[in-house]
N, C-alpha and C positions, 0 to 999 in steps of 0.2 A: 533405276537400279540396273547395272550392269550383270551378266550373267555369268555365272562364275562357272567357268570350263576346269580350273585347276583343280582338283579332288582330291588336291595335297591331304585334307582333314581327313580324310582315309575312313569316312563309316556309312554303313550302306544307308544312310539317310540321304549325304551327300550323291553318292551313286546312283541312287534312283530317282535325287533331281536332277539330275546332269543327264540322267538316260532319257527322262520323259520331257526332257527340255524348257523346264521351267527355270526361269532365272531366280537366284538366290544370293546373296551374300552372306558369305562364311563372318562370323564375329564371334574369334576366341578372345577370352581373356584368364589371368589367372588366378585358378578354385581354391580358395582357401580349407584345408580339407576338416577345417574347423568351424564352419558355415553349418549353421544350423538348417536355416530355411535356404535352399541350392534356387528357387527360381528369385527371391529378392535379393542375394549374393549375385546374380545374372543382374538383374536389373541395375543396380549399385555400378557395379564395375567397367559397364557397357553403356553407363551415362543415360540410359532409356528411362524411359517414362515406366511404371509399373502397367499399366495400362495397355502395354502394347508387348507386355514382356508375358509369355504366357506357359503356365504348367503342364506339362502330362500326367493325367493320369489314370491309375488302369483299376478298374472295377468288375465284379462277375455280377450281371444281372441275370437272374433265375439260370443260375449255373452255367452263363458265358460268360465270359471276359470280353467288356467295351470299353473303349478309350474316350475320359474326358479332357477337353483341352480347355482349362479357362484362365483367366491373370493374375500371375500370380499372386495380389495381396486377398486373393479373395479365397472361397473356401469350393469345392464341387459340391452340390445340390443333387447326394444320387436320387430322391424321386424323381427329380425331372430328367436326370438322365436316364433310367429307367423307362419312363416315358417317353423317351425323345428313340428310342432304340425297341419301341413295341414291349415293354415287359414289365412287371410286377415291383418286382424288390429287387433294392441294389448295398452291396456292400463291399466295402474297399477289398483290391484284390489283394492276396499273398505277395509280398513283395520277390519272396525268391520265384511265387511260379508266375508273376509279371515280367524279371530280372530272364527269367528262362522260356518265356514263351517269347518275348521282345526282341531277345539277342542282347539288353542294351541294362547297364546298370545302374539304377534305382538312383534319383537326382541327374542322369545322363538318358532317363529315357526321351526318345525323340519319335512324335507319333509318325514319322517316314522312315519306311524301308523297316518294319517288325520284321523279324519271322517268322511268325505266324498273324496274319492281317485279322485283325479284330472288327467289329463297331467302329465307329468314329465320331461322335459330335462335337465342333466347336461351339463356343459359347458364343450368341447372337452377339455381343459386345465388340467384336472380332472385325465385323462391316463397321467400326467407326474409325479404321484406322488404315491408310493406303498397305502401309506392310505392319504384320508383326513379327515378334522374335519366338521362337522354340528352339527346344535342345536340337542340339545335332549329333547327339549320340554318343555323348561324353559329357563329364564333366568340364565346364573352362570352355565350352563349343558351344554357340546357339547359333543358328539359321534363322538372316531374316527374308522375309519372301511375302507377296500380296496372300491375304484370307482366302480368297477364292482360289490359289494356285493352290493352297494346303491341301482345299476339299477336292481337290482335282485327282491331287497325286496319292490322296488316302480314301476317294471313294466316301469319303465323311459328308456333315448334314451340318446346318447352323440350328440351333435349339436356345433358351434359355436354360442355362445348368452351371450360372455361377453364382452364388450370395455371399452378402456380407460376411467378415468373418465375427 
């Protein structure tokens, strides 16, 4: 995979892989703004596997906000992320003070370049795939790039924290 130096996609996802130099490939395509579920509308329209097409998202465990990232068709398992981030009980964050602590809005969040840097666990499922895809910080935007560059550039852990839906 070649490194994408153009930052044309303009959001500080992009930015902070270009800055830290990890290579990525930008892949927009166009958001149906009538898509129900935004990470299987990604996956559809970018021909990817669901399996490699993966969700953000944002939970307060015992009154912080951590970042789960797992594929799309599946559901987040907050005890195990809970556990995978050292703490007790987890429940899904506020979408406006995710949308506002992220920078980035709600279906467009992309665990790189937050505003305010959270937790981070990717879902172990994540090492069976050379690259996967996440948002890049919009709608219509996902970033593919290797699992380990993810945890690199987000400080993030591999855990189990996806299940069936």
């Amino acid at each position: 995979m070649a490194k994408k130096t153009d930052v044309s996609a303009g959001t500080p996802a992009t930015v902070a892989l270009a800055a830290a130099g990890i290579p990525f490939t930008v892949r927009a395509y166009d958001h149906d703004p009538r898509a129900a579920a935004f990470g299987l509308e990604a996956a559809e329209k970018l021909g990817a596997d669901p399996e490699r097409v993966f969700k953000t998202l944002l939970a307060t465990v015992d009154g912080v906000l951590a970042v789960g990232i797992v594929p799309v068709a599946m559901h987040l398992d907050l005890k195990a992320l809970a556990t995978a981030v050292g703490g007790k009980r987890a429940e899904m964050a506020d979408p406006a003070v995710a949308e506002r602590k992220t920078g980035y809005v709600v279906g467009g969040i992309s665990p790189i370049g937050q505003k305010t840097p959270s937790p981070t666990v990717l879902d172990e499922s994540a090492i069976l795939h050379e690259t996967i895809l996440v948002s890049g910080g919009r709608r219509g935007l996902d970033l593919e790039l290797a699992p380990d560059d993810l945890l690199a550039v987000t400080g993030g852990r591999y855990a189990a924290i996806a299940r069936v839906r």
